[in-house]
C-alpha positions in Angstrom: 6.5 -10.7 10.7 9.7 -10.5 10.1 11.8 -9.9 13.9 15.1 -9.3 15.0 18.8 -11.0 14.0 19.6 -13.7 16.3 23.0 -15.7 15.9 22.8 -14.0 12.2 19.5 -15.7 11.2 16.5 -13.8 10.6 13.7 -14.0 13.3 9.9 -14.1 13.2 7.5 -12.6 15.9 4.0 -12.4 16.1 3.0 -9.2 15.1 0.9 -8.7 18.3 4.8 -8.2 19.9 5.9 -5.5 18.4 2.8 -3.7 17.4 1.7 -2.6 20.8 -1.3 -0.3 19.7 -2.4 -0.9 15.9 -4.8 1.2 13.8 -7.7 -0.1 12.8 -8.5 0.7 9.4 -12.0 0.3 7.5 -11.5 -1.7 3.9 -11.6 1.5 1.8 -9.1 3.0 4.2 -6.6 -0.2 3.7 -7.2 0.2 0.2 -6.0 3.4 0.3 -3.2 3.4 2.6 -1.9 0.3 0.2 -2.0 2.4 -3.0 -0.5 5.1 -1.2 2.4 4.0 0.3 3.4 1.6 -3.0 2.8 4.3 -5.4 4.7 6.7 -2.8 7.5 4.1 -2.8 7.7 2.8 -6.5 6.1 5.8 -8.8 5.6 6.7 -11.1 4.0 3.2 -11.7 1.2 1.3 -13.1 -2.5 -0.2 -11.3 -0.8 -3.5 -13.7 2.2 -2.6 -11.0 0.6 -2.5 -8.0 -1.8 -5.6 -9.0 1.1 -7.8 -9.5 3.4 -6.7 -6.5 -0.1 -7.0 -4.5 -2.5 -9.5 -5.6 -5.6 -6.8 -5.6 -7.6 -6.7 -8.1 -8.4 -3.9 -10.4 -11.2 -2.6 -8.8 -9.6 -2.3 -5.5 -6.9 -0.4 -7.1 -8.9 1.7 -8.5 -11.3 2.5 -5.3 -7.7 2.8 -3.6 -7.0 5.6 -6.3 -10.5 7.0 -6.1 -10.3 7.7 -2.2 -6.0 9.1 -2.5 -7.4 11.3 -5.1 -9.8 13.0 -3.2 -6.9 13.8 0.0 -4.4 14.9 -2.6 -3.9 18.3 -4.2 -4.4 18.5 -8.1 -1.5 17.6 -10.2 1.1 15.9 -7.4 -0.2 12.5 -8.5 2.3 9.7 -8.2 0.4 7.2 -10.6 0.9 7.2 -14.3 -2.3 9.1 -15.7 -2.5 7.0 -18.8 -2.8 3.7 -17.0 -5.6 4.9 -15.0 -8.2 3.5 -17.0 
């Protein structure tokens, strides 16, 4: 991952540096946490969006959305409703 600025050059570390205590997610919790924090970020936008700025495919996306949309209230959604499916 991407460390520190030494001498004005970017730095890498291994990731077990600077994380100290990382949480351990299941795959349906990644999923999740990935389609939050882009659509959080960069929406409204598209699952086309996310799957090219990702590399997941569809149905990831989509179980991503499936599990967000269950935590969130109705109508505070982030991802363009016609693109859904």
């Amino acid at each position: 991952m991407q460390g520190p600025i030494l001498d004005g050059e970017h730095c890498f570390v291994l990731s077990s540096q600077w994380i100290k205590n990382p949480k351990i997610l299941s795959e349906d919790e990644s999923l999740a946490e990935i389609c939050r924090r882009y659509f959080s970020s960069h929406g409204p936008a598209t699952i086309a969006d996310l799957q090219w700025w990702s590399g997941l495919g569809v149905g990831q996306i989509k179980r991503g959305i499936e599990i967000l949309q269950t935590l969130r209230p109705t109508g505070t959604s982030l991802i363009r409703e016609e693109n859904l499916y």
